[in-house]
N, C-alpha and C positions, 0 to 999 in steps of 0.2 A: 671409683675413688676409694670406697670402704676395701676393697680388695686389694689397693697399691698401699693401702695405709697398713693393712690387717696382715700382708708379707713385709712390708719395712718392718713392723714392729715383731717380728717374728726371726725376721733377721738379726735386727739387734739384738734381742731376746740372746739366740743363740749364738753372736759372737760374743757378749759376755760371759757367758756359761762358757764356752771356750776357752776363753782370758783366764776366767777362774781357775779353771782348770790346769791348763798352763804354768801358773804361775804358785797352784796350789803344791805340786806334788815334783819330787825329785827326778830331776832328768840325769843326772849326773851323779855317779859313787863319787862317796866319801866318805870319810868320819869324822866323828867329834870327840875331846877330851874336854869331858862332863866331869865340875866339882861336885863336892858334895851337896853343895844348899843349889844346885841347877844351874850355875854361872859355866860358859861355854868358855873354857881356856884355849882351845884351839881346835881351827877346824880345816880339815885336810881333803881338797879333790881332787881323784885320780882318776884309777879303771879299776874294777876286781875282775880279777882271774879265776877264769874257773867257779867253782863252790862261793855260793857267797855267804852261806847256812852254816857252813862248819863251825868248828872250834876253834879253826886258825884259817886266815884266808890269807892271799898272793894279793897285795896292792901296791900298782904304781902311781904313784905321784905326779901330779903333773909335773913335765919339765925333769923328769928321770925317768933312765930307762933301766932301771934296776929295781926289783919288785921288794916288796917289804912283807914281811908276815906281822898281824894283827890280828891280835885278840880279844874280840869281845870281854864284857863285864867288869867286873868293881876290879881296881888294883888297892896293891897294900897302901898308899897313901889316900883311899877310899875315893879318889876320881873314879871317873868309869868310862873307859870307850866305847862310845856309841856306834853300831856301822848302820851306814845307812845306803843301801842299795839304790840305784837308781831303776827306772821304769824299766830301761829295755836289758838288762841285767837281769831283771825277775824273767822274764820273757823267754832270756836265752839259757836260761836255768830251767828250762822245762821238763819235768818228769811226764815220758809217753805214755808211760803206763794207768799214771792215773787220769791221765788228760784225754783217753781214748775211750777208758770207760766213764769220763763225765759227760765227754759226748754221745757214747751209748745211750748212757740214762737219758739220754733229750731228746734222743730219736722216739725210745720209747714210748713219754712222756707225750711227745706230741702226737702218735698215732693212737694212745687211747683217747688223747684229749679231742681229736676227729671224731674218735666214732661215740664221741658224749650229741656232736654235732648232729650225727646220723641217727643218734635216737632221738635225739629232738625234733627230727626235721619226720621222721617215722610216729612219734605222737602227735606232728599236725596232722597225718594221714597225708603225708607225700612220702610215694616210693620211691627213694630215687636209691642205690645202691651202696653198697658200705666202699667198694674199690671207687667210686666215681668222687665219693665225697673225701676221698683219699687222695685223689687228683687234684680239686678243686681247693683244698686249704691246704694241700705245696706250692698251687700256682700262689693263692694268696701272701701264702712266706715269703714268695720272692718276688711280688710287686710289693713287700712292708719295705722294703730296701728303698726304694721310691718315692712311697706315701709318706708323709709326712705321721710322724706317732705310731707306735709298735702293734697299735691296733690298724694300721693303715691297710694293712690286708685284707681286714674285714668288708674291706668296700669294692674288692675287687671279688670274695668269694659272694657277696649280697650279689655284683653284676651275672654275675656266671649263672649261680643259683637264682634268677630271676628269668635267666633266660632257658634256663634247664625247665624249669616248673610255669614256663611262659602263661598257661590256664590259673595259675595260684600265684602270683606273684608277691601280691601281699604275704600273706602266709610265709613263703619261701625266703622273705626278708626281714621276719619280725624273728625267723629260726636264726638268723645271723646275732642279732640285737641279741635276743633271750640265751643263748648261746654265752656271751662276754658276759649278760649278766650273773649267770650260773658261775662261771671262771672267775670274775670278782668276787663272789659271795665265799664262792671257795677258799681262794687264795685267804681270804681275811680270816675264814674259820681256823686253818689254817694257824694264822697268826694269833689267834686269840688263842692254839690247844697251847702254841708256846707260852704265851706272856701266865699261862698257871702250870706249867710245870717251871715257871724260877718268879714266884710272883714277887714283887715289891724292886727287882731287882734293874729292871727299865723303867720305871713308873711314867716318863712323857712318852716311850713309844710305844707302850701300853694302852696308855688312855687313848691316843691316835688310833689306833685300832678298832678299839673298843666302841668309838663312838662315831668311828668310818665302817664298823659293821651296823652297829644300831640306824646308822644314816639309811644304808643301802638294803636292811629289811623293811624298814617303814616306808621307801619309794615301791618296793615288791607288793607290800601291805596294801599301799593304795589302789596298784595297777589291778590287783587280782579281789580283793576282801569287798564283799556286796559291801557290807557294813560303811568301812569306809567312803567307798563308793559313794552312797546315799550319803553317810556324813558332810561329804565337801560338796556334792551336788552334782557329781561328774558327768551323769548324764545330760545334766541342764546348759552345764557349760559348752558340751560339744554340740547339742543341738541349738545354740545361739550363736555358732562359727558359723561365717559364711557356707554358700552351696557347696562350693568344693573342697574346703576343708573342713566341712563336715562328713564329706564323702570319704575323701582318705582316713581318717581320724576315726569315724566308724568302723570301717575294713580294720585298722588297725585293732581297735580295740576288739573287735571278734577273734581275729588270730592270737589275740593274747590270752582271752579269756578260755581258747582252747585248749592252755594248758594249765587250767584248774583241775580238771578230769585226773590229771597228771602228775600232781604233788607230790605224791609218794616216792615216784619213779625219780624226779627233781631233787627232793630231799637225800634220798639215795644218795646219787652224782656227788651229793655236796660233803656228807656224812663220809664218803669215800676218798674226798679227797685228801684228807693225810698220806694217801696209797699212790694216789693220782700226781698228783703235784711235788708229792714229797719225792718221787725220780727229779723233776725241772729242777727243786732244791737242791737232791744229791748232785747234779752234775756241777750246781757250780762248789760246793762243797769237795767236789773232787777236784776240780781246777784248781781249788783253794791248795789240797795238797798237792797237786801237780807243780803249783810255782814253791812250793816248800812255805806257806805261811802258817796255816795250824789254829785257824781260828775255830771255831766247834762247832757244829750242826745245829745247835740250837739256836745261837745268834742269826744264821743265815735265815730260822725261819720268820726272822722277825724280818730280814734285812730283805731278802727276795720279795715277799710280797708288797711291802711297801713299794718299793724302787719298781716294782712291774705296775704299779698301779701311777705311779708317777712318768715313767717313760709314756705311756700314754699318749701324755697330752700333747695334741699335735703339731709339735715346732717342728722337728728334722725328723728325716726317715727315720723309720725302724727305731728313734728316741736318740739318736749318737748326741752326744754331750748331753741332753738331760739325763739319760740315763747314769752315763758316767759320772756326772756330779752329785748326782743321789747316791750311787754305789760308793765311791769318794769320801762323800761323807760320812754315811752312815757306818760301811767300816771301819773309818778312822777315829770314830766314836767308840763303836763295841770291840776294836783292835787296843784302843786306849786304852780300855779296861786291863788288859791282859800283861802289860807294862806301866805298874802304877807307879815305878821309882825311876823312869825316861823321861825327862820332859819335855822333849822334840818326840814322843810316843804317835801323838795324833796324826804329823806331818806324814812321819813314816809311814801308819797303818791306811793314810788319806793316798797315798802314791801307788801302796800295794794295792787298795782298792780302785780305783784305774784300771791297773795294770790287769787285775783280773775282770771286769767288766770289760775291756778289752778286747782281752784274751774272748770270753765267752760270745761276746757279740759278733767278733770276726770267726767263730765258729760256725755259728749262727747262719751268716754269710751262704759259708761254704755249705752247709746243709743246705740251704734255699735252693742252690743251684740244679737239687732235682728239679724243685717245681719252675725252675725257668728252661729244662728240656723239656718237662711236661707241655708248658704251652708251648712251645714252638713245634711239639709231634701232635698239639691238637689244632694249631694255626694252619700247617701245610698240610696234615688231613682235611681240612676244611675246606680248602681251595677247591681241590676237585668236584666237591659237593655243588659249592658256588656257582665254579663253572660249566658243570651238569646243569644247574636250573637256569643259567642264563640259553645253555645252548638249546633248550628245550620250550623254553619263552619264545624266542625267534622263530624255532623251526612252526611252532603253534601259529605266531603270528602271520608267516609267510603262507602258510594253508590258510 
């Protein structure tokens, strides 16, 4: 019953977020003839041709088949044409160039972020190798497709990695857990180096930051700090859990505590990643220029980690719609900015951001699809294995 209730609500959840969506952001070119005090004098939808970025663009009118040229900004009666591109217009205005090295940047981005995994999984003292754990978080990229929330892949590398390390298993799954949390801590540091190189200048999603960082060191604090520890009584509460989850719950907390030894190297990871993350940030900042919008690297460092820490939560695979409705927003906010004299600015900058959350997520996609040859060349390797130990069980039994 809690589980037919817990996907309805998860369902509706995310056909709102869809609706939102939907109905948030421009499907369709147009333009507008904008007075001066913001009153909409007329507004025009067609198709654009070609360039939608230029100085002069080709647009048809519905209902003609003869194109018109239109020009952005203020005329001499101080109106102003507004253009306003639709989704799949941004889309087919794609620059290759920059769109191939944002996805360079992601490839890369993601292979150091593995081997932050393999050193964590090497300071529990499990060997397991840097190409194996290389295999194991592609296959997980492309069951996130699947799982519900963009961490969803974490539960297929925890399955793999538990059965890799089958003697340690605890261990091998607290590296999964401690792993995302290392990558949250990041990302947020991250967002805190932005919010003081332009301070005063976001002030609410600053403070979100700031106090979604101080959140997620005082959980750390706890998990690891004797002091604390003894303060709340940690050890008292889990040896008054029943037998068996005190059994797990111990095992846990030993794997955790083994990477006290290891702070330094942790701290590292975390201190590095303006280097590390800041690739995940360039590529979509390159995508940004690939559809021609021009928003700045600074803002994105605010705007990516958020929106990755909110895609998260797990309604639909891999975050589709929450994702986009965060990315949506949030650029249509910090897009605002950068047209303070538009005032359909936000709608605009709300459409482009889609459009490029998008664009980056069906990238995404397409990269995953190593890790789903990966599994299927470790599935039918396996077979034979399987079938080796069955035909050797019989032959035993029949002696």
């Amino acid at each position: 019953m809690k589980r037919s209730l817990s996907l309805t609500l998860k369902i509706v959840v995310l056909s709102a977020l869809f609706t939102i969506i939907f109905f948030a952001i421009n499907w369709r070119d147009s333009y507008s003839l904008v007075a001066s005090d913001g009153e909409t004098l007329s507004h025009v939808e067609g198709h654009i041709l070609g360039d939608w970025n230029g100085d002069s663009i080709r647009f048809i009118p519905d209902g003609s088949n003869t194109p018109e040229i239109i020009r952005g900004g203020v005329r001499p009666d101080a109106a102003q044409i507004v253009i306003k591109p639709g989704l799949l217009t941004y889309i087919q205005n794609l620059d290759l160039f920059f769109f191939v090295s944002g996805a360079l940047c992601f490839v890369i981005s993601i292979l150091v972020l593995n081997m932050r995994w393999w050193w964590l999984l090497r300071a529990s003292l499990l060997n397991v190798g840097a190409l194996e754990i290389q295999r194991l978080a592609w296959i997980g990229l492309f069951f996130s497709n699947i799982i519900p929330g963009s961490t969803g892949g974490d539960v297929v590398k925890a399955i793999y990695i538990a059965k890799r390390c089958s003697t340690d298993r605890v261990r091998a799954l607290v590296s999964v857990v401690v792993d995302r949390m290392v990558g949250l801590l990041s990302l947020l540091f991250l967002a805190c180096l932005a919010s003081l190189i332009s301070p005063g200048q976001f002030p609410i999603f600053s403070t979100i930051v700031w106090l979604s960082s101080a959140g997620a060191i005082l959980i750390c604090a706890l998990l690891l700090s004797p002091s604390l520890r003894k303060l709340i009584h940690f050890n008292q509460l889990v040896d008054g859990l029943p037998e068996r989850w005190n059994k797990i719950l111990s095992e846990t907390d030993t794997a955790v505590l083994q990477y006290r030894k290891h702070l330094c190297g942790i701290s590292l990871w975390i201190l590095l990643s303006p280097l590390t993350y800041s690739l995940f940030i360039t590529s979509f900042w390159l995508m940004d220029k690939s559809l021609g919008f021009g928003l700045d690297f600074r803002s994105y460092s605010f705007i990516v980690p958020i929106a990755s820490v909110a895609q998260g939560i797990p309604i639909s695979p891999a975050g589709w719609g929450v994702g986009d409705a965060v990315y949506g927003y949030l650029i249509g906010k910090f897009g605002a900015l950068t047209m303070p004299d538009i005032a359909e600015a936000e709608q605009i900058w709300r459409t482009r951001g889609v459009a490029l959350s998008v664009l980056h997520r069906t990238h995404i996609v397409a990269w995953s699809l190593i890790g789903g040859i990966l599994f299927l060349i470790n599935h039918v390797s396996a077979q034979p294995r399987k079938n080796a130990t069955k035909d050797w069980r019989e032959k035993t039994s029949r002696q």
